[in-house]
C-alpha positions as CSV (number, residue, x, y, z in Angstrom):
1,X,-37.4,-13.4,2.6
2,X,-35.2,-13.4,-0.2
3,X,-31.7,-13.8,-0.8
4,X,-29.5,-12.3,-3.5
5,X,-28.6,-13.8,-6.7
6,X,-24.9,-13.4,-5.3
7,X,-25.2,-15.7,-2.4
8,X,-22.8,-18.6,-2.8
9,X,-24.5,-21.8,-4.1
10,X,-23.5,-23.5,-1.3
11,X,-26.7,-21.7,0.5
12,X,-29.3,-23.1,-1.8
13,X,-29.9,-26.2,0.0
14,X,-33.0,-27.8,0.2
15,X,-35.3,-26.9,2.7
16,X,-36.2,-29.8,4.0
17,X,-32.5,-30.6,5.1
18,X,-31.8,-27.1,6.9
19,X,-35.1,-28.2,9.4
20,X,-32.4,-30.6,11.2
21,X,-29.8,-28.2,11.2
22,X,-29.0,-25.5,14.2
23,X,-29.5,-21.7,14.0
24,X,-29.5,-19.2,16.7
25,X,-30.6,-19.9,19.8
26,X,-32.5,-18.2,22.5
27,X,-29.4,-16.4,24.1
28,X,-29.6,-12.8,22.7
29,X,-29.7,-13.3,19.2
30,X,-29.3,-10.7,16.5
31,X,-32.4,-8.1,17.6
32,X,-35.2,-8.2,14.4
33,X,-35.4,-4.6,15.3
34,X,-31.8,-4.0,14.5
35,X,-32.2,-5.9,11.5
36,X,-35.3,-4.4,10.4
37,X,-33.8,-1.0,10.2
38,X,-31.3,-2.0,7.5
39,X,-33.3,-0.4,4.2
40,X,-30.3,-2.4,1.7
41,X,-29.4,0.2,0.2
42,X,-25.8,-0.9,-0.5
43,X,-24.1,2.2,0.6
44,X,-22.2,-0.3,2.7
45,X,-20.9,-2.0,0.2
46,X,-17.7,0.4,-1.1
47,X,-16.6,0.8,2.4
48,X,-16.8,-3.1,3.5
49,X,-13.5,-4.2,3.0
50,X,-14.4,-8.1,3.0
51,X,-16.6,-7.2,0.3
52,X,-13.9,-5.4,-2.4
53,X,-11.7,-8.4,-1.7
54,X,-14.1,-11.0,-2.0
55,X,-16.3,-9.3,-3.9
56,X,-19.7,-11.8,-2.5
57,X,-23.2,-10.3,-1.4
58,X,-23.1,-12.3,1.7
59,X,-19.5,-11.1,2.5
60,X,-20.6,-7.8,2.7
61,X,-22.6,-6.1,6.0
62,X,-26.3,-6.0,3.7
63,X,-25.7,-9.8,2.8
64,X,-25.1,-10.5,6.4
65,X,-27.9,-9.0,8.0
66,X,-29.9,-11.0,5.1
67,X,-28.2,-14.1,6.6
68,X,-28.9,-13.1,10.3
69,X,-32.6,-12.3,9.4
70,X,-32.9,-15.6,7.4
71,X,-30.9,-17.7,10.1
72,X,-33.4,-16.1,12.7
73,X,-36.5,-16.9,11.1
74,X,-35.6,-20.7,10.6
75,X,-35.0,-20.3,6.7
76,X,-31.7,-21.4,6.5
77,X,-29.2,-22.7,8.9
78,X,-26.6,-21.5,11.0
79,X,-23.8,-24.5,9.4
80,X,-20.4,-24.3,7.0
81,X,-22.1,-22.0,4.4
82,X,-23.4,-19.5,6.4
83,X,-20.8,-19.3,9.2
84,X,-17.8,-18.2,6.6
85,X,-19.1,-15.4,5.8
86,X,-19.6,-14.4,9.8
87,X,-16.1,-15.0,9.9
88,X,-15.0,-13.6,7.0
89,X,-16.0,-9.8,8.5
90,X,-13.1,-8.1,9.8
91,X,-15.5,-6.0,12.4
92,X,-13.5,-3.0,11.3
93,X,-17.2,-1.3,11.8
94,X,-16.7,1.1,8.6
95,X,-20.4,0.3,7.6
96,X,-21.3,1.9,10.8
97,X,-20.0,5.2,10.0
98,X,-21.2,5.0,6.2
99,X,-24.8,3.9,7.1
100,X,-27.1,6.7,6.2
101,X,-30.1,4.7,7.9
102,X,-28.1,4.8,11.3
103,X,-28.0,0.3,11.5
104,X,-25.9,-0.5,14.1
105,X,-23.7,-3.5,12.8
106,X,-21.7,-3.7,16.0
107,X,-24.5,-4.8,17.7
108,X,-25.6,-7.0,14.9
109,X,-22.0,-8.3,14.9
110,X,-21.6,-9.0,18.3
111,X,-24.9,-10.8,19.0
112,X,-23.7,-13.0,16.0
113,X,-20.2,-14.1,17.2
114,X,-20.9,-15.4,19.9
115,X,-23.7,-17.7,18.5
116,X,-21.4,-19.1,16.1
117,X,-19.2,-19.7,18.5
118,X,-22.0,-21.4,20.6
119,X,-23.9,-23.2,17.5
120,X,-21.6,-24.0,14.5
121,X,-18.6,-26.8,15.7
122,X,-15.8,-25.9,13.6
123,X,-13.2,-28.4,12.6
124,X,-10.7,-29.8,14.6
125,X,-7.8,-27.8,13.2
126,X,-9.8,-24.3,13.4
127,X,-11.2,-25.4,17.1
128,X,-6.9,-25.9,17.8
129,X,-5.8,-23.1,16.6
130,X,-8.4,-20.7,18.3
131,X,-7.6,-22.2,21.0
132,X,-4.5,-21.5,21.0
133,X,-4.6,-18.0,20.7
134,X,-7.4,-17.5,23.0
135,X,-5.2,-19.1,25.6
136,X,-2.5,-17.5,24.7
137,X,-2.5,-13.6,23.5
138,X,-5.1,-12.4,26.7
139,X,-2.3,-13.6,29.0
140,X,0.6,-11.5,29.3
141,X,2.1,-13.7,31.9
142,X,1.9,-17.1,29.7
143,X,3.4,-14.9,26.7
144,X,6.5,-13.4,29.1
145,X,7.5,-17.5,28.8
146,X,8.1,-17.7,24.9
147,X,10.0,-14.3,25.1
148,X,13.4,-16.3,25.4
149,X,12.7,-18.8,22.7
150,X,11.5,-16.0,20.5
151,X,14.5,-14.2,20.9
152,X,16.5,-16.8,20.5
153,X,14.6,-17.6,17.5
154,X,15.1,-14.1,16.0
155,X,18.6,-13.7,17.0
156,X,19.8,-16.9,14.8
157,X,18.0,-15.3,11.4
158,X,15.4,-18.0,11.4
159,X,12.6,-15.9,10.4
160,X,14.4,-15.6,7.3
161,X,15.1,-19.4,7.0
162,X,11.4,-20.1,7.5
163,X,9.8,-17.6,4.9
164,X,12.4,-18.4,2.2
165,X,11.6,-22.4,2.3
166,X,7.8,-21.5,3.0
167,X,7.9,-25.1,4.7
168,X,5.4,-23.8,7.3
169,X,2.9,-22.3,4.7
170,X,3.1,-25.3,3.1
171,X,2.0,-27.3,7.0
172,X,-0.2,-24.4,7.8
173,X,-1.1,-21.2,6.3
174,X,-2.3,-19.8,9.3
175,X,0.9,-20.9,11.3
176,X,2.7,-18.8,8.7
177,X,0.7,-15.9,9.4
178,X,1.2,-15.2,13.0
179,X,4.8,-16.2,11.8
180,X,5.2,-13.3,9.5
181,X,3.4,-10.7,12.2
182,X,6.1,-11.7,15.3
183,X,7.0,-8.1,16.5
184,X,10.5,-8.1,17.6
185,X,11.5,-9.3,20.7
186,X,14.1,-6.7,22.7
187,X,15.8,-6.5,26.0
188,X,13.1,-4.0,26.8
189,X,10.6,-6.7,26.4
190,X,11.3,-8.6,29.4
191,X,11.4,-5.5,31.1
192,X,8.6,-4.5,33.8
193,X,10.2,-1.2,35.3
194,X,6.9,1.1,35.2
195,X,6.3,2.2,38.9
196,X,2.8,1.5,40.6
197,X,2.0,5.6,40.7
198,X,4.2,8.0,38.4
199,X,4.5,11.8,39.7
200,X,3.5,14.9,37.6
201,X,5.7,16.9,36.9
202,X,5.0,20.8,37.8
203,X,1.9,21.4,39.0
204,X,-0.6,18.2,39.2
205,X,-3.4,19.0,37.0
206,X,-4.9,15.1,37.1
207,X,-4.3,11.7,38.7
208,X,-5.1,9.0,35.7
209,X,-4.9,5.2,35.1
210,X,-3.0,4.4,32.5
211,X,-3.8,0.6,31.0
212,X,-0.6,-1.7,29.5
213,X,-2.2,-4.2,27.4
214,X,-1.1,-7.6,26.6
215,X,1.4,-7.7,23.5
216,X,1.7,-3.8,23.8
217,X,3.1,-4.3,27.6
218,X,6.2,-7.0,26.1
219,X,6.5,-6.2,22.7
220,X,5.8,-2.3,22.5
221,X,6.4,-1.3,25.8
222,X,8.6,1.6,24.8
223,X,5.0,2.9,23.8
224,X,3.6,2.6,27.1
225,X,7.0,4.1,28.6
226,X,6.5,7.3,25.9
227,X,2.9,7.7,27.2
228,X,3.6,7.8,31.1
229,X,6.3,10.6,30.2
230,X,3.9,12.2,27.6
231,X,0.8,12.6,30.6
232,X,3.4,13.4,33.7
233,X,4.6,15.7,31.6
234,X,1.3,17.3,30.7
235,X,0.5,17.5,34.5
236,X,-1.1,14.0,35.0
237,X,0.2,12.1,37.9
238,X,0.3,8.5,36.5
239,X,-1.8,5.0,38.0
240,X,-0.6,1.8,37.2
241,X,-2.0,-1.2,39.0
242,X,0.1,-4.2,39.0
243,X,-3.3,-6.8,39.1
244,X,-4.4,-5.5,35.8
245,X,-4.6,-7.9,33.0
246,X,-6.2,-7.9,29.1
247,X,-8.9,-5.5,28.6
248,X,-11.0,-8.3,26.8
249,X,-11.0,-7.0,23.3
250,X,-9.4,-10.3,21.4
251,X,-11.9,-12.5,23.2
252,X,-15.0,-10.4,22.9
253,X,-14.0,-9.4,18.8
254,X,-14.4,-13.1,18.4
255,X,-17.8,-14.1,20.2
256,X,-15.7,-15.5,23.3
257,X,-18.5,-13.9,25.7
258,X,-17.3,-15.7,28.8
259,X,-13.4,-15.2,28.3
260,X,-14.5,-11.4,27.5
261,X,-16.6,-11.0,30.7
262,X,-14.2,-12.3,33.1
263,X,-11.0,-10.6,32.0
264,X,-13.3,-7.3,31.7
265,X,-14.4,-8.4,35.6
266,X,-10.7,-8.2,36.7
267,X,-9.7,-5.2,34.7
268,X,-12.4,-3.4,36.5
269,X,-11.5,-4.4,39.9
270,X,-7.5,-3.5,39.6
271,X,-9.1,0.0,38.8
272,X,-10.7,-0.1,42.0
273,X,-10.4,2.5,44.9
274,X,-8.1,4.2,42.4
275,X,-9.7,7.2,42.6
276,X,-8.7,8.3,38.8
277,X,-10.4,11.1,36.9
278,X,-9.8,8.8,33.6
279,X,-8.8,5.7,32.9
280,X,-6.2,6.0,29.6
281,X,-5.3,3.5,26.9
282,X,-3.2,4.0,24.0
283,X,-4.2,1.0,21.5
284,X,-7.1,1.7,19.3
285,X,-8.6,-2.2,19.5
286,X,-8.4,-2.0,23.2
287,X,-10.4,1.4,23.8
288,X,-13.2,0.6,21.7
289,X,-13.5,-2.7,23.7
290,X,-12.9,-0.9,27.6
291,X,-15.7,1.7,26.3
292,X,-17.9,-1.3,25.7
293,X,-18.0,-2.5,29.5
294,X,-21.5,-1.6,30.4
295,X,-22.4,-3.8,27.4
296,X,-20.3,-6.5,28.1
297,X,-21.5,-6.6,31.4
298,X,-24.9,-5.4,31.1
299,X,-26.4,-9.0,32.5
300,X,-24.3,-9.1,35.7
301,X,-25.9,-7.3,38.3
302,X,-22.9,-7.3,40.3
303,X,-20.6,-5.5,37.9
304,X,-23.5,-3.7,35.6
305,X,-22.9,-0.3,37.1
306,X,-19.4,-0.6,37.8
307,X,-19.3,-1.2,34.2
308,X,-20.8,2.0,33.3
309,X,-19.0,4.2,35.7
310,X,-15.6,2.6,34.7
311,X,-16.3,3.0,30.8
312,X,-17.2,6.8,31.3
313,X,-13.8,7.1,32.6
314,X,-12.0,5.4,29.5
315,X,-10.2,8.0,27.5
316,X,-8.0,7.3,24.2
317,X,-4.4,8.9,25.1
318,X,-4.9,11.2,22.0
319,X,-8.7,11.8,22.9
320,X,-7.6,12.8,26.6
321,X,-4.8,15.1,25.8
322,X,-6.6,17.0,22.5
323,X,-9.6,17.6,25.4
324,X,-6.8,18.6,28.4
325,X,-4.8,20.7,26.0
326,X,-0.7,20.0,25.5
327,X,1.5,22.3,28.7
328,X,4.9,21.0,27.6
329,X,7.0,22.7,25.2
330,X,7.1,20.6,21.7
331,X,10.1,20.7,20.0
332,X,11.3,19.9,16.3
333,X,11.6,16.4,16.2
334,X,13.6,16.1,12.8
335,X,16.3,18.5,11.1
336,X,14.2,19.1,8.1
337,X,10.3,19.4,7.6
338,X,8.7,15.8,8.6
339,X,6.6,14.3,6.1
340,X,4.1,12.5,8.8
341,X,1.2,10.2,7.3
342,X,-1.4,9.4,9.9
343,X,-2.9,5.9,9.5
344,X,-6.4,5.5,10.9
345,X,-7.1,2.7,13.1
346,X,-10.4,1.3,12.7
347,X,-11.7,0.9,16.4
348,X,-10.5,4.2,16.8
349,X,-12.1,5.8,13.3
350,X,-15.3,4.0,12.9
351,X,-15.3,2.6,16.6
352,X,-14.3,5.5,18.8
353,X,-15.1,8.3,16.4
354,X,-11.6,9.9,16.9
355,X,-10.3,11.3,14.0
356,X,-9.5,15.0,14.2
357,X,-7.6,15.1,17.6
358,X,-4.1,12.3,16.7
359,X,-3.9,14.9,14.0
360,X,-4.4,17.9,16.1
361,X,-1.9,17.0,18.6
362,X,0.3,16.0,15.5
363,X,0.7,19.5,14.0
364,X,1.0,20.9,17.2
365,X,5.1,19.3,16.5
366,X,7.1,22.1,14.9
367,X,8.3,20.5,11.6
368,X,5.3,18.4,10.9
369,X,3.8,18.2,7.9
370,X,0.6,15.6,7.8
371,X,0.1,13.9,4.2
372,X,-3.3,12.1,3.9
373,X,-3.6,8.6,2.1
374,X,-6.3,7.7,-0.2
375,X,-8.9,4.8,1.4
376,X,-7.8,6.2,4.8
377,X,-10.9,4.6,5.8
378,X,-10.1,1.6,4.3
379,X,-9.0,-1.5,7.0
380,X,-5.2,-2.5,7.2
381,X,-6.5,-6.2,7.6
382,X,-5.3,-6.8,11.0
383,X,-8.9,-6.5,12.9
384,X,-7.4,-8.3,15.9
385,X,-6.6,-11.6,14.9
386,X,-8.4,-11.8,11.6
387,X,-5.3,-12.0,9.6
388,X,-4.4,-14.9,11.7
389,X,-7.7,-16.2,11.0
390,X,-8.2,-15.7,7.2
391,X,-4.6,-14.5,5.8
392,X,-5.5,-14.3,2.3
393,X,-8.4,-11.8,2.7
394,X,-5.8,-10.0,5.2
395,X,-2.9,-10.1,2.9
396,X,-4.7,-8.2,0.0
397,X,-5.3,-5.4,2.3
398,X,-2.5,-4.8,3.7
399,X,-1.2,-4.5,0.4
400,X,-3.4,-1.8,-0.6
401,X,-3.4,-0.2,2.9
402,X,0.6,0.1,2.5
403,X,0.4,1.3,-1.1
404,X,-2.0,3.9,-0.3
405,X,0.5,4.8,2.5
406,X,3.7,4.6,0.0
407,X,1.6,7.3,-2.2
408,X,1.9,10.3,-0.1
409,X,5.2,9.9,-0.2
410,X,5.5,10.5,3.5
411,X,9.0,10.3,5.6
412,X,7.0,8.2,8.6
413,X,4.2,7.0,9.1
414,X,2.6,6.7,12.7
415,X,-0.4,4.5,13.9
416,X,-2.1,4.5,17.1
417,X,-2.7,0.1,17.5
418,X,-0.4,-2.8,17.4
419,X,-1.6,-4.4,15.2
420,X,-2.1,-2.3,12.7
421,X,1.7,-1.5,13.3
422,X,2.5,-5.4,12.7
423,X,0.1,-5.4,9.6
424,X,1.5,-2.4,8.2
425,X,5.4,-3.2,8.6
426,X,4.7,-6.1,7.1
427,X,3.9,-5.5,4.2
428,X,6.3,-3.1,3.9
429,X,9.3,-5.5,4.6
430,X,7.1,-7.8,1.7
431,X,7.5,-4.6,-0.8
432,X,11.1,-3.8,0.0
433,X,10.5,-0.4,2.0
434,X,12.1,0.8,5.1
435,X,9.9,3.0,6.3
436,X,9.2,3.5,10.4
437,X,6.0,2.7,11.6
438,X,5.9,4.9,15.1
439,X,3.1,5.4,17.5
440,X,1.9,9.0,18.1
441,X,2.8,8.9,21.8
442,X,5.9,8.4,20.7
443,X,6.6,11.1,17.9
444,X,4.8,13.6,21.5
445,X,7.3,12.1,23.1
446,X,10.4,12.7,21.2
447,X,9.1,16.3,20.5
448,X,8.8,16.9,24.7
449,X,12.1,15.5,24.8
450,X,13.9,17.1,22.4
451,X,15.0,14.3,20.7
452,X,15.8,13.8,16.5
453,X,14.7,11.2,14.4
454,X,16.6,9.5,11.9
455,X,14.8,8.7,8.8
């Protein structure tokens, strides 16, 4: 097989070194079937956003099914020069939707990750500070304990303190990222007042779970709050099991197959004996992942088909109410026609394949007016933790993401995942605007409600 001209020198080793080095092993490797289907055509290329920024054949989806095909057949190695460019894909899955030979990437993608995880050992500063996060974000209960300090933190202007002397940029670049993402911490985030079961109100048209997350439960909980009163009052009486925990989606983005399988495990128990007709979420990264059970899963005869049947039950807020149809009476939610902008979230776009229905439920508002943004396509650079994990690559596109935004020249602009929300205001804040970033549940919310926005 050969390699592009484009493939960073660092790959032209010489052969008879790689024969010592690792590559994949025998646990489910990239499928040469899957591989084979890619023709390399390059229509991947425009929409891979690794690729515009980086601009390398082997940080784009063609160069790294080359690498998975070459790494597979024992031609080069799986080591420093090949694993960057693994990690260097956001998995925003754009190339899935822009394929015209159908090559599923995802699967590609996450039959890779976890190889690198298994095969390449990563330095002792990356190994840390994955670790950290992995031990830390999937826990909502070990992240309730830096509340206070955070708050504290926040409350005596730090933030500022540390960006302006960019002392810990200087100590660790990628310290200085998660920095410069820390949603704010509010009295409501040490709140946990959401009842067990929440009635309908009127007549009960369905009995639904409704999922919290992990940073959406403490640091975007008014979200959660807004979709409880957005389903009971669309007729849904409202499940919320106390046992539940992360739905598995950092863990398994980032090849942690183990992690992923037991927080999936337990997610799918506290679901148990609920009797639900649909099981709701209202974060675009986590859907994508809860929908993806029965693959995660598919080795554990145990949980295999309780995989499956959960999955079929997980419904995207927005996806479940479009399908159910709206019963409450939506009212103007500003004094003057609203200027909305709806940014797409990736695992919800390319991922879940919802597009048309945040934007139907959107006009349904009286006021609204939705503006669309060039690149809508185009990934925010959040991915999870990615712009933890490789902040330059992140930065650039949250810069064009929020520019594209600023053109439409929109009053608001709304987005449907965390941490899209955390990307996007942001850069923002970086570019001097003070513009809200709300989720749609919200903006339903407010419109059932009655209540005005100030913008």
């Amino acid at each position: 097989m050969q390699i592009s001209d484009n493939t960073d020198t660092n790959l032209n080793n010489n052969t008879a070194s790689l024969k010592n080095l690792k590559g994949f092993d025998e646990n489910n490797p990239p499928e040469p079937k899957l591989i084979d289907s890619c023709v390399h055509c390059g229509f991947c290329l425009s929409t891979c956003p690794s690729y515009r920024v980086l601009g390398k054949e082997m940080d784009s989806p063609r160069g790294r099914i080359y690498l998975m095909d070459a790494i597979n057949e024992g031609e080069i190695a799986l080591n420093e020069a090949t694993a960057q460019h693994f990690d260097s894909c956001l998995g925003c899955l754009a190339c899935v939707t822009t394929c015209p030979s159908g090559v599923q990437y995802d699967k590609l993608l996450s039959a890779t990750r976890p190889q690198v995880e298994r095969n390449y050992p990563r330095s002792l500063p990356d190994r840390l500070f994955r670790q950290l996060i992995f031990s830390l974000f999937p826990y909502p209960n070990r992240l309730r304990f830096l509340l206070v300090p955070l708050f504290v933190y926040q409350k005596l202007g730090l933030p500022k303190v540390v960006r302006f002397t960019g002392l810990l940029e200087r100590i660790s670049p990628r310290l200085a990222a998660m920095e410069s993402i820390l949603p704010e911490v509010t009295l409501k985030s040490f709140q946990d007042n959401l009842p067990t079961v929440i009635k309908a109100k009127g007549e009960k048209r369905y009995r639904v779970g409704v999922i919290l997350g992990c940073v959406q439960r403490l640091f975007f909980s008014p979200v959660n709050e807004a979709t409880v009163r957005v389903l009971t009052a669309n007729g849904c009486e409202v499940v919320i099991p106390k046992s539940q925990g992360c739905c598995a989606a950092l863990p398994e983005h980032q090849g942690q197959t183990e992690q992923a399988k037991a927080l999936a495990r337990q997610m799918i128990d506290s679901f148990a004996d609920t009797n639900v007709d649909a099981v709701i979420i209202n974060a675009a990264g986590c859907g994508h992942t809860l929908k993806e059970y029965g693959h995660i899963l598919e080795d554990d005869p145990e949980y295999r088909e309780k995989a499956k049947e959960f999955a079929s039950k997980v419904k995207d807020a927005q996806e479940f109410l479009a399908t159910i149809g709206l019963t409450a009476k939506l009212l103007p939610i500003a004094e003057k026609p609203l200027n909305l902008v709806y940014q797409d979230a990736c695992h919800l776009l390319h991922g879940q394949k919802i597009s048309v229905q945040p934007r139907q439920l959107l006009r349904q508002i009286p006021g609204v007016k939705l503006r669309e943004p060039i690149d809508a396509a185009l990934c925010c650079g959040s991915a999870g933790v990615y712009n933890m994990l490789q902040p330059d690559v992140a930065d650039e596109l949250g810069k064009q993401k929020v520019q594209n935004l600023l053109n439409t020249n929109a009053d608001l602009i709304t987005s449907a995942n965390p941490g899209c929300t955390l990307q996007i205001t942001k850069h923002l804040k970086l570019q001097g605007k003070e513009i809200s970033v709300i989720h749609p549940m919200e903006l339903l919310d407010y419109s059932i409600r009655g209540e005005k926005l100030r913008f």
